[in-house]
C-alpha positions as CSV (number, residue, x, y, z in Angstrom):
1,X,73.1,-67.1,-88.4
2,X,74.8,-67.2,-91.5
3,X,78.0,-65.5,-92.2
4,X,79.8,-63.8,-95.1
5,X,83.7,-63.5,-94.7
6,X,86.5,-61.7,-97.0
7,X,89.1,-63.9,-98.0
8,X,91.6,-64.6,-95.3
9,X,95.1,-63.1,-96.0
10,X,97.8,-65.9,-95.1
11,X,101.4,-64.5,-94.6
12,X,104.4,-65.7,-95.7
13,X,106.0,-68.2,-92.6
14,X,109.6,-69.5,-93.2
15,X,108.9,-72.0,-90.3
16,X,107.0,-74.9,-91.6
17,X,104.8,-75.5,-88.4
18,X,103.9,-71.8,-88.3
19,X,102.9,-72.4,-92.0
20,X,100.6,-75.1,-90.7
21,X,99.2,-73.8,-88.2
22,X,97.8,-70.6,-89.8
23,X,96.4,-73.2,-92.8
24,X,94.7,-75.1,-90.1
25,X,93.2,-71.8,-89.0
26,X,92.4,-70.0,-91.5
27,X,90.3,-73.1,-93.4
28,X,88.7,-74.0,-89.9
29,X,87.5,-70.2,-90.3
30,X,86.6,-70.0,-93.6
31,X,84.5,-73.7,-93.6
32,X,82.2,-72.5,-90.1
33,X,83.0,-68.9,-88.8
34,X,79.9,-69.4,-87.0
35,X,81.4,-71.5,-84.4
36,X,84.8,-69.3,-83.7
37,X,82.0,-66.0,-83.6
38,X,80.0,-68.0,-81.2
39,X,83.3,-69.3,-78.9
40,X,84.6,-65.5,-78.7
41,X,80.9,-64.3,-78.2
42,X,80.6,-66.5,-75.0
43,X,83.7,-65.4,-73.5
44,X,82.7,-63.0,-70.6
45,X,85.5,-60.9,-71.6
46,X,84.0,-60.0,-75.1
47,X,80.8,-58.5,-74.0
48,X,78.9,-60.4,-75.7
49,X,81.0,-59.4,-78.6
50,X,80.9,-56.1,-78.3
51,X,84.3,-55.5,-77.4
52,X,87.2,-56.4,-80.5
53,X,90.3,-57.4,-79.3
54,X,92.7,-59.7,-81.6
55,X,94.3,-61.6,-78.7
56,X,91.1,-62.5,-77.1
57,X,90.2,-63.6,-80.5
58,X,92.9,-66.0,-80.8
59,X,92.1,-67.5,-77.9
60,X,89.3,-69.4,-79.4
61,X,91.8,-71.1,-81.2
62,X,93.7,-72.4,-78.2
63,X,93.0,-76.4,-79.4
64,X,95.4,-75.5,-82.4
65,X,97.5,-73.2,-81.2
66,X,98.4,-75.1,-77.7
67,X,102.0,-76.4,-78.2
68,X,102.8,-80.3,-78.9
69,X,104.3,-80.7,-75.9
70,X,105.5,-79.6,-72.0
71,X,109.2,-78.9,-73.8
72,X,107.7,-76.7,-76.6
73,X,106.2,-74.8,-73.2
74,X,109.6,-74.0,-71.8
75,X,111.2,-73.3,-74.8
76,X,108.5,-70.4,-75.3
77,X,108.8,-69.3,-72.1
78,X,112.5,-69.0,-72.0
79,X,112.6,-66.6,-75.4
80,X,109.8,-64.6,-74.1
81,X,110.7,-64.0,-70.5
82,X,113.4,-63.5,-68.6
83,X,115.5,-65.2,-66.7
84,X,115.0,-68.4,-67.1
């Protein structure tokens, strides 16, 4: 299966590591869509890729996007929920 891709639009990230990590992404993407089509494909949650969703998307990104380490965890989960 070969496939054909628009450009990916990179936005504008103050943070450096945010900066990164959408790089890292976005060039995985573009050099072998194939594989992160596949990934979401397989998940039982796509249909077989018949269902869209964004989130479950990213999801096949989880190597890249997993923090650095068990602090960078907490941190998260203190802005995001609360109390903590």
């Amino acid at each position: 299966m070969s496939v054909t891709l628009e450009q990916i639009v990179r936005r504008h990230f103050p943070q450096a590591d945010r900066a990164s990590v959408q790089e890292a992404v976005a060039r995985q993407v573009e050099r072998t869509p194939e594989l992160y089509l596949a990934r979401y494909c397989k998940d039982p949650r796509s249909m077989g890729g018949r269902y869209v969703n964004s989130d479950l998307f990213k999801e096949t990104f989880a190597d890249i996007m997993r923090p650095r380490n068990h602090a960078d965890d907490t941190t998260l989960l203190c802005t995001t929920q609360q109390p903590c």
